[in-house]
Structures are given as C-alpha cells and as structure tokens.
C-alpha angles and dihedrals in degrees: 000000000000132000089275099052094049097048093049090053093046097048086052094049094052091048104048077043095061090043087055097047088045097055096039104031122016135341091231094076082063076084088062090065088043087055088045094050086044093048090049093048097053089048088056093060107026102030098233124123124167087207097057087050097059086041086056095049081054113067109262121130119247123261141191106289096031125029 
C-alpha cells in the first residue's frame, strides 16, 4: 500500500466514523466528518496532508499525490 492509498482509506474511514458517531451518539461528531472533508479539500490545493506525513514516518512508499 502507498501513502495514497492510505490516506484515502483513512480519510474514508474517519468520515464514515463520524457519520456513525453522529447518528448513534451525538450530533456534534457530525463535525468530525466536516474536519475530515475540510482536511481533504486543503490537500487537494496546497499538497499537505498530516496524515501523509505520519504514513511516511511509517514506513509506506510514496505515491502520486503525496510523496
């Protein structure tokens, strides 16, 4: 898996992950989907990503978007 890949499951994840926590918990973690969209939209203009970052530390090979 590269850096791409992992930050696009991981976006997804935290997304469906605030749904979830919006629908069965509280109606505030709706604002964890509204970070994550956010997060996703910057990265898409300005190429950083936090999340990328960590991936890289950890070991995953680089990819198109993030490197």
């Amino acid at each position: 898996m590269n850096i791409d890949k992992a930050v696009l499951a991981f976006a997804g994840f935290v997304v469906l992950l605030g749904l979830a926590l919006g629908w069965l918990v509280h109606p505030y973690w709706y604002l964890l989907t509204a970070f994550a969209g956010l997060n996703m939209l910057q990265a898409a203009f300005t190429g950083f990503c936090p999340a990328a970052m960590i991936f890289k530390k950890l070991g995953l090979r680089g990819g198109n978007a993030f490197s």
